[in-house]
Structures are given as structure tokens and as C-alpha cells.
C-alpha positions in Angstrom: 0.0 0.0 0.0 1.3 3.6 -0.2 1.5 6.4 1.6 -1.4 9.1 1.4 -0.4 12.6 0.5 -2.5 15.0 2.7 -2.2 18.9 2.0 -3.5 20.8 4.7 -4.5 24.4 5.8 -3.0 24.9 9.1 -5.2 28.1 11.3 -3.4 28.0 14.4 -4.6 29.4 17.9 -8.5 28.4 17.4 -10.8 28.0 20.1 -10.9 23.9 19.8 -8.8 21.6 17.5 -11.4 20.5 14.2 -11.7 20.1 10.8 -13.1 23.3 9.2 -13.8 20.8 5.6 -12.1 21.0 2.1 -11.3 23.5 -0.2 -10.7 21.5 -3.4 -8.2 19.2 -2.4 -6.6 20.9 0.8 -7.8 20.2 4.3 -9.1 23.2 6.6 -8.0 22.1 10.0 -7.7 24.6 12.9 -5.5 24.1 16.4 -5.3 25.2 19.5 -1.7 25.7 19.8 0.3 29.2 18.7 2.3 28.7 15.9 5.4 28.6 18.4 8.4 26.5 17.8 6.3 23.7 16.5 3.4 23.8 18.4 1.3 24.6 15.8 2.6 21.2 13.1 2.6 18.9 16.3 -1.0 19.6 17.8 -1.7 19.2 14.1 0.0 16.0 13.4 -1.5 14.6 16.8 -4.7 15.9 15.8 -5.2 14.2 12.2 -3.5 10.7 13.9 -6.1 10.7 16.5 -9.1 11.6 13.5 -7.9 8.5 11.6 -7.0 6.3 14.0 -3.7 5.8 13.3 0.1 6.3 15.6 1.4 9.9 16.1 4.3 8.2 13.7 2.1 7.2 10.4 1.6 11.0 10.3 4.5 13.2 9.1 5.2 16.8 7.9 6.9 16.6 4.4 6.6 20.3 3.3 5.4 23.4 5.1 7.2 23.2 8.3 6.9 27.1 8.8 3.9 27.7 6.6 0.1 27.5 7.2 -0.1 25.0 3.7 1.1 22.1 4.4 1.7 18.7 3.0 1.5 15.5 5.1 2.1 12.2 4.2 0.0 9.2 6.0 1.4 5.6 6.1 -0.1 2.7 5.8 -3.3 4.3 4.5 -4.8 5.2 0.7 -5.5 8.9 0.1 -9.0 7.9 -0.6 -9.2 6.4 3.0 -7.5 9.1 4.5 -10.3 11.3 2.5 -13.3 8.8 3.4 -12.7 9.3 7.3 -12.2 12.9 7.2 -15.3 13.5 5.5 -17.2 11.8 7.1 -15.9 13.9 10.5 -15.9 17.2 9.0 -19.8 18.0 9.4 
């Protein structure tokens, strides 16, 4: 299986972690955390693990470190599953 590719739209310092929807084929996801030294990418990477159900490990950072877009890859998941559980907890 390969990895999913996951591009996201980080908005940190929101009032709860969620999952604002898409926007084509980006993610809207909003943290608590500041965007301060890394904060921001780890609440987020601990926050789409936990929405699939997957390790804090599967989930990496592979562009966008210091950007609100970023790009995530996903192991051991298909980007249509990773798409297919998000959905369904974005509403």
C-alpha cells in the first residue's frame, strides 16, 4: 500500500482543534496551539493521527514546516481512505 499525501491548511490558535472541511483538495484544520516553535505542526499532526486512528508516527510533515499550507504524508493508509474518514468527521 502507499503512503497518502495530505495537503492541509493549518489556522493555528483556534478555540478547539477541528476540521473546518475541504477547499478542493486541501484540508481546513484549525489548532489550539500558537504557531510557536512547532506547536502549531505537532497539535496538528496529533490531531489528524487521532481523526484516523492511526500512531502519532504514520503522520509526518513533508513540506510546510513554517507555513500554514502544508503537505502531510500518511502511512499505511490510501489517500482515498484518509479522504473517506475525514469527510465523514468534518460535518
Amino acid at each position: 500500500m502507499s503512503d497518502a499525501i495530505l495537503k492541509i491548511r493549518l489556522t493555528p490558535r483556534g478555540s478547539k482543534n477541528e476540521i473546518l472541511g475541504w477547499e478542493g483538495d486541501t484540508l481546513r484544520v484549525k489548532v489550539t496551539a500558537p504557531p510557536v516553535e512547532g506547536a502549531a505542526n505537532k497539535a496538528c499532526v496529533d490531531f489528524i493521527a487521532e481523526r484516523l486512528g492511526i500512531k502519532r508516527g504514520q503522520v509526518s510533515i513533508v513540506a510546510g514546516d513554517k507555513s500554514r499550507e502544508k503537505t502531510l504524508r500518511i502511512t499505511g493508509m490510501s489517500e482515498d481512505e484518509v479522504r473517506s474518514v475525514l469527510s465523514q468527521q468534518d460535518k
